[in-house]
N, C-alpha and C positions, 0 to 999 in steps of 0.2 A: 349656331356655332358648333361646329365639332368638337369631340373632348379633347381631342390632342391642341387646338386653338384655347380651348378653355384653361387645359393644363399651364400652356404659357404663358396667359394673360396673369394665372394665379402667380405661377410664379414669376413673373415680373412685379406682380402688387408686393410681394413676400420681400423680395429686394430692393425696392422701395422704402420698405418699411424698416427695413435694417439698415439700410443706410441713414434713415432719418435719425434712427435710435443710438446709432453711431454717432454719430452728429450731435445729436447732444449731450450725450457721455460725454464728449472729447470735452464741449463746452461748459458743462456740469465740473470736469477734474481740472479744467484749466484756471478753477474760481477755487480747486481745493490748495493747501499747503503741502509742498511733497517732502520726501525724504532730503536731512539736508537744512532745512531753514531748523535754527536755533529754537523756534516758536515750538515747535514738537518736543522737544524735549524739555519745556519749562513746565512749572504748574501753574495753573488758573489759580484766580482768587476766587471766594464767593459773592456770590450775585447780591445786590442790595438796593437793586430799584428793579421796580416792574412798571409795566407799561407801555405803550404803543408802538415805542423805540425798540425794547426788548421782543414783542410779538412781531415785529416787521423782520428782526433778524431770526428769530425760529421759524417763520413761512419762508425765508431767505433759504435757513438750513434744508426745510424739507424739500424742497424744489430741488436742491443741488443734490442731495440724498436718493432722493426719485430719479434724478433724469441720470445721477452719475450709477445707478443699479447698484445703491448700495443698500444696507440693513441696518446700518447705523451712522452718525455724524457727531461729531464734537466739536464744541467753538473752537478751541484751539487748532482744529485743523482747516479755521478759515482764518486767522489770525489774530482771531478773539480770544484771549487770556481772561475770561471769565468764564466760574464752572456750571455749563448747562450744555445738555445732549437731545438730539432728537433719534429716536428708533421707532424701526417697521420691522418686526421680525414673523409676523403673521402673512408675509405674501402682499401680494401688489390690490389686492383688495381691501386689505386692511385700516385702520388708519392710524394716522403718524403720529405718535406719542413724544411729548417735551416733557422733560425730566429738569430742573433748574437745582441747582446745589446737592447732587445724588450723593449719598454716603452709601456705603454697603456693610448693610447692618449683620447682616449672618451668613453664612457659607458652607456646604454641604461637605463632609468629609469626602461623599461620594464625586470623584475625578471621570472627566469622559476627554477623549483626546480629538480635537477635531484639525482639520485644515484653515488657517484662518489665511485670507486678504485682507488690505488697507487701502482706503481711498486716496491715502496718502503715501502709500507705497506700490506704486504702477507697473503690474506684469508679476510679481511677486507673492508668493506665501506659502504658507510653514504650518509646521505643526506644533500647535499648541493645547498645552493640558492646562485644564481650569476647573474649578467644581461644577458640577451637574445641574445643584440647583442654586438659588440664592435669594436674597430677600432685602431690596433696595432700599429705602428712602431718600425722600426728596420733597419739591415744591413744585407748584404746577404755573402754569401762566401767571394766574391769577397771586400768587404764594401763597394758596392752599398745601395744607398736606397731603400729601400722597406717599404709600406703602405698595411696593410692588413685590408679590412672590411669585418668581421664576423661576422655570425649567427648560432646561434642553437650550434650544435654539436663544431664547429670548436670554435667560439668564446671561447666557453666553456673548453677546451682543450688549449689555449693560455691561457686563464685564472689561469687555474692549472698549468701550467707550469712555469709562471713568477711568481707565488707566492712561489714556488720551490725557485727559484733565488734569491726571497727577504724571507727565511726560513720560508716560511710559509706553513702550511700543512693541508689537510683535515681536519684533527683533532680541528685545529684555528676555524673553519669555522661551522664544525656541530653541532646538537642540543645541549645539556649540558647532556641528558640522551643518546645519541647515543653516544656521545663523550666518555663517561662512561662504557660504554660497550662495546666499542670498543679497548680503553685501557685495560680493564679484561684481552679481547681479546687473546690482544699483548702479554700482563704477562702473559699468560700459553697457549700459542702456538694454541690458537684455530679460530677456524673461527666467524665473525661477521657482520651481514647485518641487515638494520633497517626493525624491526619487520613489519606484515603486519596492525597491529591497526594502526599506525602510519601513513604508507600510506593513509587510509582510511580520516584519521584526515585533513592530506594533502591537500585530493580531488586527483581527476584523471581529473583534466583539460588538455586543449589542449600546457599547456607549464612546462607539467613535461615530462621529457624527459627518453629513458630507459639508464642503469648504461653505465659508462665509466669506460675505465682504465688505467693511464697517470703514 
């Protein structure tokens, strides 16, 4: 086979393959809650059974989490009103961490400003400041304890998640003119990310972080 035959056979498989990964995004966000349903803005209660029921809906979470290319999930953004989350903030190799009744125990005075997205808010996101590092609690499948200390990415990714649980949303959180246009946005179906002046204003220090999407 010649290389030029080789070339487009590659990329035909390459396009393929985005189109599969497409395909199940769409399928993945059309199981999430979007901007809009009451549910997002409510608080969870906490959890108080575990058991096969509860582990069948966090493999649920991680699948929709995975295939929707996100880094984090919260029940309330499937229409579950109890407080537990699932995160991957380590990459696609990683593995997927459930967190069930998370409080956030301490909080770094040190702020880092990053771009966040929402699985629940499609085509959209803002810039948010949040601390740096942090230091979780919570229960685990089992309602064992667990203690988690974050930084950077992860921290950041807990962060969005349990504000999830207590209705709180990107939108709470970014500028008053991103917030603004972000909601346009939402009202006619279009896409929205904070302009590049803005950035500039920001600064490009070493604790702006690049976008998530939770």
């Amino acid at each position: 086979m010649s290389e030029e035959r080789t070339r487009d056979a590659e990329d035909r498989e390459r396009a393929e393959l985005e189109a599969r990964i497409l395909e199940r995004r769409e399928a993945a966000l059309a199981q999430v809650t979007q901007f809009g349903d009451p549910v997002l803005k409510s608080k969870a209660s906490p959890v108080r059974d575990f058991g096969p029921e509860r582990r069948a809906e966090i493999e649920r979470m991680i699948a929709i989490m995975r295939d929707g290319i996100g880094v984090g999930l919260a029940a309330t953004q499937l229409g579950i009103l109890r407080r537990f989350l699932v995160f991957q903030a380590g990459g696609t190799e990683s593995e997927a961490t459930a967190l069930i009744n998370p409080e956030i125990e301490w909080l770094s005075d040190e702020l880092a400003i990053a771009e966040e997205g929402c699985l629940s808010l499609p085509r959209v996101s803002m810039d948010v400041e949040r601390p740096l590092h942090a230091t979780v609690v919570g229960l685990d499948c089992d309602g064992e304890p667990v203690r988690i200390e974050a930084s950077g990415l992860e921290a950041r990714v807990l962060q969005h998640e349990i504000d999830h649980l207590d209705g709180v949303l990107i939108l709470d959180r970014a500028p008053r003119a991103q917030r603004k246009g972000a909601l346009r946005a939402l009202r006619e179906g279009e896409s929205y990310s904070p302009p590049v002046e803005h950035e500039d204003e920001l600064g490009r220090d070493e604790h702006r972080e690049p976008r998530t999407d939770a």
